[in-house]
Structures are given as structure tokens and as C-alpha cells.
PDB file of N, CA, C and O in Angstrom:
ATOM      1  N   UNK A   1     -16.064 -44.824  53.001  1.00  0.00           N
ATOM      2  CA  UNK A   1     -16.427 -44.475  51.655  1.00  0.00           C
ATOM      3  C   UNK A   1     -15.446 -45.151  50.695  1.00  0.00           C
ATOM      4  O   UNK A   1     -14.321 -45.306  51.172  1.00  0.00           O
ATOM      5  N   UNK A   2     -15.620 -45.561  49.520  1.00  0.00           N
ATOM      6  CA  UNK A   2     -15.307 -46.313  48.624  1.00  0.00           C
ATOM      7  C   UNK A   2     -14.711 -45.268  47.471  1.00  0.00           C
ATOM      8  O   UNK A   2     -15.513 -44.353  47.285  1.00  0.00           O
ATOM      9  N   UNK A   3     -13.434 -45.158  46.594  1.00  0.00           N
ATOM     10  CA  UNK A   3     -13.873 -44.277  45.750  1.00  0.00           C
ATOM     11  C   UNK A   3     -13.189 -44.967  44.629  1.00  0.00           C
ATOM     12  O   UNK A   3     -12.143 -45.548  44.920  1.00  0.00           O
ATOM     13  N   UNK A   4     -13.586 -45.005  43.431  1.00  0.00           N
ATOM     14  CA  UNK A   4     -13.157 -45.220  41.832  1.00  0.00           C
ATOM     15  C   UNK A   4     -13.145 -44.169  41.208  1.00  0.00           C
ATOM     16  O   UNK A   4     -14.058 -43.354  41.074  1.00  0.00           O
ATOM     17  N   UNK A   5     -11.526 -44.141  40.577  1.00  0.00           N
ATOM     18  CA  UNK A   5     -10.704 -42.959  39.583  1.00  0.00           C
ATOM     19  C   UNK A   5     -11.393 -43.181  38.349  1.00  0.00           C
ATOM     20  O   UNK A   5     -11.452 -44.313  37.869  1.00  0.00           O
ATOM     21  N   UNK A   6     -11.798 -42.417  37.925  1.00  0.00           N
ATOM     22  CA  UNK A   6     -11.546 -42.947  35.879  1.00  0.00           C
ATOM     23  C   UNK A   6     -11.247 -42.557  35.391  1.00  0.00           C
ATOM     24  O   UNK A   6     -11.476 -41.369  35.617  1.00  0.00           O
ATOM     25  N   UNK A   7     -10.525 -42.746  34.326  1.00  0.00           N
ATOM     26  CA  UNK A   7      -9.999 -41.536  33.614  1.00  0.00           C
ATOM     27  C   UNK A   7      -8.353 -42.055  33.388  1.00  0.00           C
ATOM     28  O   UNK A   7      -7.921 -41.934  32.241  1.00  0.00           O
ATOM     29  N   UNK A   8      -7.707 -42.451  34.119  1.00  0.00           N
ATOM     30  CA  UNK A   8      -6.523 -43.115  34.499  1.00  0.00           C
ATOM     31  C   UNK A   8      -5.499 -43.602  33.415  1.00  0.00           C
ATOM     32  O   UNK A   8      -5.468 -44.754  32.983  1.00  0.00           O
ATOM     33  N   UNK A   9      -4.661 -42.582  33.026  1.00  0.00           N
ATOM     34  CA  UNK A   9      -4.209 -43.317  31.826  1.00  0.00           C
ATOM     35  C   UNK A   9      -2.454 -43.076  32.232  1.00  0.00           C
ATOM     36  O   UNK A   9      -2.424 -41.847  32.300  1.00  0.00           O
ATOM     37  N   UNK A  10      -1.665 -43.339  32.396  1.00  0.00           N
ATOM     38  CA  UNK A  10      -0.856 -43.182  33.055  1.00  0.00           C
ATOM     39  C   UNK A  10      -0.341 -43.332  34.974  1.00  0.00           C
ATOM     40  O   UNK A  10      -0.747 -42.860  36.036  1.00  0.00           O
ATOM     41  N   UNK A  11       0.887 -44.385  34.471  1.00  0.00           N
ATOM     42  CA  UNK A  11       1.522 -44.481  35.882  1.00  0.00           C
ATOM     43  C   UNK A  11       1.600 -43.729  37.018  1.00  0.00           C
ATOM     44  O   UNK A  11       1.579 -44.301  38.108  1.00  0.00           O
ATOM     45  N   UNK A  12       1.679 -42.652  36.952  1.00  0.00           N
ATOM     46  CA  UNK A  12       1.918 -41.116  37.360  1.00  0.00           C
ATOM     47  C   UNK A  12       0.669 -41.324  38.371  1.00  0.00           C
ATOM     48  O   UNK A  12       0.511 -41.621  39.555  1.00  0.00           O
ATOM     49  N   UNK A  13      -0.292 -40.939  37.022  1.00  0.00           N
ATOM     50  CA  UNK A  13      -1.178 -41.148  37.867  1.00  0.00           C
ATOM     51  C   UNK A  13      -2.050 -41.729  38.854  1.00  0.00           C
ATOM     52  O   UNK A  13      -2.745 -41.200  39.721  1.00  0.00           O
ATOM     53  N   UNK A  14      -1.866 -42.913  38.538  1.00  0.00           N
ATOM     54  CA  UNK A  14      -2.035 -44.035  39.046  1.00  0.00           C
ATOM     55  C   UNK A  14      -1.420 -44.231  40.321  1.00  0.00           C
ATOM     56  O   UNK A  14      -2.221 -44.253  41.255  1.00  0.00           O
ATOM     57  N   UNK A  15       0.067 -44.413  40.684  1.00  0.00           N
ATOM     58  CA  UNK A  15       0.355 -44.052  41.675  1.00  0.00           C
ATOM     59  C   UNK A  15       0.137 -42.701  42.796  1.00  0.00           C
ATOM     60  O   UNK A  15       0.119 -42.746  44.026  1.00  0.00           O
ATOM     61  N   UNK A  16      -0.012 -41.540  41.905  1.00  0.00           N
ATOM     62  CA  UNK A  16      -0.486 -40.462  43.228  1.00  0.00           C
ATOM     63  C   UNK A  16      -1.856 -40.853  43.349  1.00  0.00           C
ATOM     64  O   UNK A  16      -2.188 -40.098  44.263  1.00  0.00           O
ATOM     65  N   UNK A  17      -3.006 -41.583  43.031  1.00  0.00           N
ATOM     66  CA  UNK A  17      -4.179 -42.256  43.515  1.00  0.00           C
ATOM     67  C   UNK A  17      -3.906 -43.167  44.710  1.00  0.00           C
ATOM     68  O   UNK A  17      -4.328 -43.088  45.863  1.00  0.00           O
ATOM     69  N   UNK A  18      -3.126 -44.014  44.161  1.00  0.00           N
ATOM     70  CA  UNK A  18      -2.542 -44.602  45.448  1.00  0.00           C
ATOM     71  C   UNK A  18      -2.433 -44.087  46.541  1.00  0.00           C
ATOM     72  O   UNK A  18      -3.276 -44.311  47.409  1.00  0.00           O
ATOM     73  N   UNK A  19      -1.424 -43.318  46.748  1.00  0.00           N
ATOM     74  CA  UNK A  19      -1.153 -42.369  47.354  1.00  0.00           C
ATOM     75  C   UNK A  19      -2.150 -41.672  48.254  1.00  0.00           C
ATOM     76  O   UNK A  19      -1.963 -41.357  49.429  1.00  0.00           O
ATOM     77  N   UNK A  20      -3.268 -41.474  47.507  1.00  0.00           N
ATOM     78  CA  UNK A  20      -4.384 -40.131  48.144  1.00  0.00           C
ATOM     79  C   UNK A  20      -5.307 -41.667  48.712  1.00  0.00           C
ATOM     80  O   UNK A  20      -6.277 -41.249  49.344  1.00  0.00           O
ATOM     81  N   UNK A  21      -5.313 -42.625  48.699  1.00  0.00           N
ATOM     82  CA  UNK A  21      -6.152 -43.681  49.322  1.00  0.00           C
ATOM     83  C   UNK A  21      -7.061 -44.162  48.323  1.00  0.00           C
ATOM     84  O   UNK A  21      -7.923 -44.978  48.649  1.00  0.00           O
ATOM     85  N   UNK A  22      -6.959 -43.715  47.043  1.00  0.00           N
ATOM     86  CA  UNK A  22      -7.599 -44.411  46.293  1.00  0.00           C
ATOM     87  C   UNK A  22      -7.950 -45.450  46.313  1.00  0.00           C
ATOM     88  O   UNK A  22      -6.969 -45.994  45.806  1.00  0.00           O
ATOM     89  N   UNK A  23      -9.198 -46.867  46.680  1.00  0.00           N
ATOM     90  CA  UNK A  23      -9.976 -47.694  46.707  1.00  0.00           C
ATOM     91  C   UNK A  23      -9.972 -48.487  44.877  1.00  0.00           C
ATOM     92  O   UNK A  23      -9.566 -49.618  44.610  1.00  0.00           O
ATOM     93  N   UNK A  24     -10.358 -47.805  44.214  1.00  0.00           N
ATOM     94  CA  UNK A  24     -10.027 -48.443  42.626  1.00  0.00           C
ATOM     95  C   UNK A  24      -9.968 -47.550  41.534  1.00  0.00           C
ATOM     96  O   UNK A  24     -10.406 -46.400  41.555  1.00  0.00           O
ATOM     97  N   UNK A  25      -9.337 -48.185  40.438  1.00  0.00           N
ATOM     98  CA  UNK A  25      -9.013 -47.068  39.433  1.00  0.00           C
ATOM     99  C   UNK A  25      -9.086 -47.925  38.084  1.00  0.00           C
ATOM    100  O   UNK A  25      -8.625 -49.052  37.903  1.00  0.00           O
ATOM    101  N   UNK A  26      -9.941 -46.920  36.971  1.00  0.00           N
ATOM    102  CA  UNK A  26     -10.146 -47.893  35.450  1.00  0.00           C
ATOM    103  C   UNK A  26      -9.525 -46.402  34.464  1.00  0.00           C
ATOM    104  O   UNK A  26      -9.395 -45.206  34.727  1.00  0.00           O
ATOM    105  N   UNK A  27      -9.312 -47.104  33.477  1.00  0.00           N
ATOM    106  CA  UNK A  27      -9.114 -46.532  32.267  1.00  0.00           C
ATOM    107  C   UNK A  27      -8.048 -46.660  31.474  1.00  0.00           C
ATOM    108  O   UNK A  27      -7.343 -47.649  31.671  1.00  0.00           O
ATOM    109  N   UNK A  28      -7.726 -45.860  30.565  1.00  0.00           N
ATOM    110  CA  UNK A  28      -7.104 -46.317  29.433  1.00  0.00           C
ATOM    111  C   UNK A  28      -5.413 -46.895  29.804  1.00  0.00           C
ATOM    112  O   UNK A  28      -4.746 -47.574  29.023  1.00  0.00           O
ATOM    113  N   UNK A  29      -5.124 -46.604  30.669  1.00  0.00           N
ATOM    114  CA  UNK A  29      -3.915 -47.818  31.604  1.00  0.00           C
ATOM    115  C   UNK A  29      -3.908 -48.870  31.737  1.00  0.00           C
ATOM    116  O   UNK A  29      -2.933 -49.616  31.838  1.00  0.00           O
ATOM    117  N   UNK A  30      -5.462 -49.212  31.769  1.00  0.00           N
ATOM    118  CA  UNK A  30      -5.530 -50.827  32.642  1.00  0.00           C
ATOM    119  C   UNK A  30      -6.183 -51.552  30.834  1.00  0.00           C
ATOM    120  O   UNK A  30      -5.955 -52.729  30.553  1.00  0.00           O
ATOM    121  N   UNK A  31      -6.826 -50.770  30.006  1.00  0.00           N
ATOM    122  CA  UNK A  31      -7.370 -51.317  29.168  1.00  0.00           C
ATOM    123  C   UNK A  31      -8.250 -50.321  28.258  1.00  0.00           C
ATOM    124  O   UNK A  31      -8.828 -49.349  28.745  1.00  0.00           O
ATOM    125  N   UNK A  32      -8.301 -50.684  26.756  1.00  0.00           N
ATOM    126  CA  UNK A  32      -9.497 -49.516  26.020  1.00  0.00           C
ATOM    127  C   UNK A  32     -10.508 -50.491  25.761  1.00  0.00           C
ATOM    128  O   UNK A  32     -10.452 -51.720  25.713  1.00  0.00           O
ATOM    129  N   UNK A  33     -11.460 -49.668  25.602  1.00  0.00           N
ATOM    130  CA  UNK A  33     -12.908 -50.076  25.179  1.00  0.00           C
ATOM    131  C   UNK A  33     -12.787 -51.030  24.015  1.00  0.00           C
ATOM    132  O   UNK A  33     -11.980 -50.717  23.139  1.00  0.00           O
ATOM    133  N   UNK A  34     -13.562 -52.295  23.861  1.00  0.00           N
ATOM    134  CA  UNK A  34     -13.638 -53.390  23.042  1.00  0.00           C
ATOM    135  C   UNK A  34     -14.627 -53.783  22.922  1.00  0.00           C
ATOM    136  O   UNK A  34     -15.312 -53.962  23.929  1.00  0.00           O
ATOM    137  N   UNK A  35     -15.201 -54.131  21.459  1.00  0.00           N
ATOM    138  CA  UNK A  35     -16.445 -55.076  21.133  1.00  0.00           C
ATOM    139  C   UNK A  35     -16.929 -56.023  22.499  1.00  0.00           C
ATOM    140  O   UNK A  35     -16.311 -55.716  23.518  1.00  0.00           O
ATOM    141  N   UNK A  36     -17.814 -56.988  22.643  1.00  0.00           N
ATOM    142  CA  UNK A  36     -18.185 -57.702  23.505  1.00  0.00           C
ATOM    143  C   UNK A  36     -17.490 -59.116  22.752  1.00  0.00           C
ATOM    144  O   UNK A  36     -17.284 -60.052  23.524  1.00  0.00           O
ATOM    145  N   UNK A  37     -17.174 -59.290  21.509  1.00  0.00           N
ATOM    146  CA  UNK A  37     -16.668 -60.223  21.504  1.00  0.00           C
ATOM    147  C   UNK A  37     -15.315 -60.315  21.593  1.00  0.00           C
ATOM    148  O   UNK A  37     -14.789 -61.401  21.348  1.00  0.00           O
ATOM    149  N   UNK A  38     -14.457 -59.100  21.990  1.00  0.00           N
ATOM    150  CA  UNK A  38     -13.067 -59.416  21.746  1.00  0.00           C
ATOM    151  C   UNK A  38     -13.185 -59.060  23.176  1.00  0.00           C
ATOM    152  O   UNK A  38     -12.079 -59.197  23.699  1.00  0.00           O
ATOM    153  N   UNK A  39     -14.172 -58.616  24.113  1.00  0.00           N
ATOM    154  CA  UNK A  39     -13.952 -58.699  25.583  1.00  0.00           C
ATOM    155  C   UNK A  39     -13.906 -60.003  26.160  1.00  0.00           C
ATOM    156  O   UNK A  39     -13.021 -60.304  26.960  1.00  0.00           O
ATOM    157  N   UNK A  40     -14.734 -60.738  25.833  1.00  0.00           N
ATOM    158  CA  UNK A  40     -14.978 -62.443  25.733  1.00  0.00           C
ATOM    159  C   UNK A  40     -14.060 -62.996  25.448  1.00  0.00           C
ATOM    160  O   UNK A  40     -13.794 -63.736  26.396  1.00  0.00           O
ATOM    161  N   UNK A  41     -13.096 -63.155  24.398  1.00  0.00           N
ATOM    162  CA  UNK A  41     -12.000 -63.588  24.311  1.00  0.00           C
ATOM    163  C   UNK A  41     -10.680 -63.485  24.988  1.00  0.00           C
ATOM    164  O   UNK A  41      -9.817 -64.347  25.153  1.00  0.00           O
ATOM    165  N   UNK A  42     -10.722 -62.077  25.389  1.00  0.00           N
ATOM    166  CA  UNK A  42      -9.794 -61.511  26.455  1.00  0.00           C
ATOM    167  C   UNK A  42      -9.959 -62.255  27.895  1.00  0.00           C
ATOM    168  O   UNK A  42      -9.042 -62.676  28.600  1.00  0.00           O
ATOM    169  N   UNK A  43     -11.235 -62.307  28.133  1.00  0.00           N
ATOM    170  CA  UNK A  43     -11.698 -62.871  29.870  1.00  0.00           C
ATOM    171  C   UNK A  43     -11.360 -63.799  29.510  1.00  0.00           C
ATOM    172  O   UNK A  43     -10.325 -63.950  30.159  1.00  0.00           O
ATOM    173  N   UNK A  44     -11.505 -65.007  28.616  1.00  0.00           N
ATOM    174  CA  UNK A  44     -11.388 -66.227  28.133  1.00  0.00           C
ATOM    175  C   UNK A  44     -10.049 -66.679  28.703  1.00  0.00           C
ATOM    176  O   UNK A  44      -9.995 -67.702  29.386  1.00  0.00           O
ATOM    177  N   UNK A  45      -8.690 -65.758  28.376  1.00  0.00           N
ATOM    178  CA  UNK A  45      -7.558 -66.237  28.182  1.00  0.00           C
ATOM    179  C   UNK A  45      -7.093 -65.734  29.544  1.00  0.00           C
ATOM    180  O   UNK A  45      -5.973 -66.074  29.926  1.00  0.00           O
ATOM    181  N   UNK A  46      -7.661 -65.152  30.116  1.00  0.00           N
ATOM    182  CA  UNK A  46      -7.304 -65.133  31.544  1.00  0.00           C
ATOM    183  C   UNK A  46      -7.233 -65.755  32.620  1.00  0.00           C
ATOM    184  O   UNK A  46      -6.883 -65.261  33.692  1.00  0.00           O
ATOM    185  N   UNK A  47      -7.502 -66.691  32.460  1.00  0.00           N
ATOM    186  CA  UNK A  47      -7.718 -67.967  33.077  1.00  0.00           C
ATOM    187  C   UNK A  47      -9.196 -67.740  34.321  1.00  0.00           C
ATOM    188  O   UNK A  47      -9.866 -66.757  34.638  1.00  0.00           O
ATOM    189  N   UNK A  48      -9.206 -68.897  34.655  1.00  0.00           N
ATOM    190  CA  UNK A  48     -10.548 -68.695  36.007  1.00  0.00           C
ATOM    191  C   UNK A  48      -9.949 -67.840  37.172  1.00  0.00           C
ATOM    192  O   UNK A  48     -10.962 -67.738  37.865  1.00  0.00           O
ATOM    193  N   UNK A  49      -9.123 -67.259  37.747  1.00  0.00           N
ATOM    194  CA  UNK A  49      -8.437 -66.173  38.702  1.00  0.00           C
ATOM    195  C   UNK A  49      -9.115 -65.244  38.584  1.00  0.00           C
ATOM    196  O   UNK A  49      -9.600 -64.799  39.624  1.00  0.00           O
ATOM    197  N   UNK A  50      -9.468 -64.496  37.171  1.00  0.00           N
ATOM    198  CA  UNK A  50     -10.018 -63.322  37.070  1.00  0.00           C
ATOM    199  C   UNK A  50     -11.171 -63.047  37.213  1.00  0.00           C
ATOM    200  O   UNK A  50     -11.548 -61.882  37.085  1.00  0.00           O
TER     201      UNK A  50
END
């Protein structure tokens, strides 16, 4: 089974996910919600890796 956190806004937390086998984790830690064009610009500058 696969599982994704959300909600995730803090290290803390993030690591005891880890911890419990957490598979993946989104939210306001990794990034907040953005227009589609300032998401575009963001992927943009990330180079091709991402």
C-alpha cells in the first residue's frame, strides 16, 4: 500500500511521517497554492530534473 500525508506543514512533522513509513507527503512545507502561471514559472526554473 502506498500512502500520501497532506496537510504537512512542518519538519516535525514531516519527519515522524518518515518515521511511521510514510511513502509521500505535500503541503504547506514543501509549497502553497499558486496561480497556474506562477506554477509555470516555478517548474520553468527548475531545471529538466524535476
Amino acid at each position: 500500500m502506498q500512502v500520501l500525508a497532506e496537510g504537512v506543514e512542518t519538519e516535525a512533522q514531516a519527519a515522524a511521517l518518515r518515521q511511521l513509513g510514510c511513502n509521500e507527503v505535500q503541503g504547506y512545507l514543501y509549497g502553497r497554492p499558486m496561480a497556474l502561471d506562477a506554477f509555470t514559472a516555478w517548474l520553468g526554473a527548475q531545471g529538466p530534473a524535476c
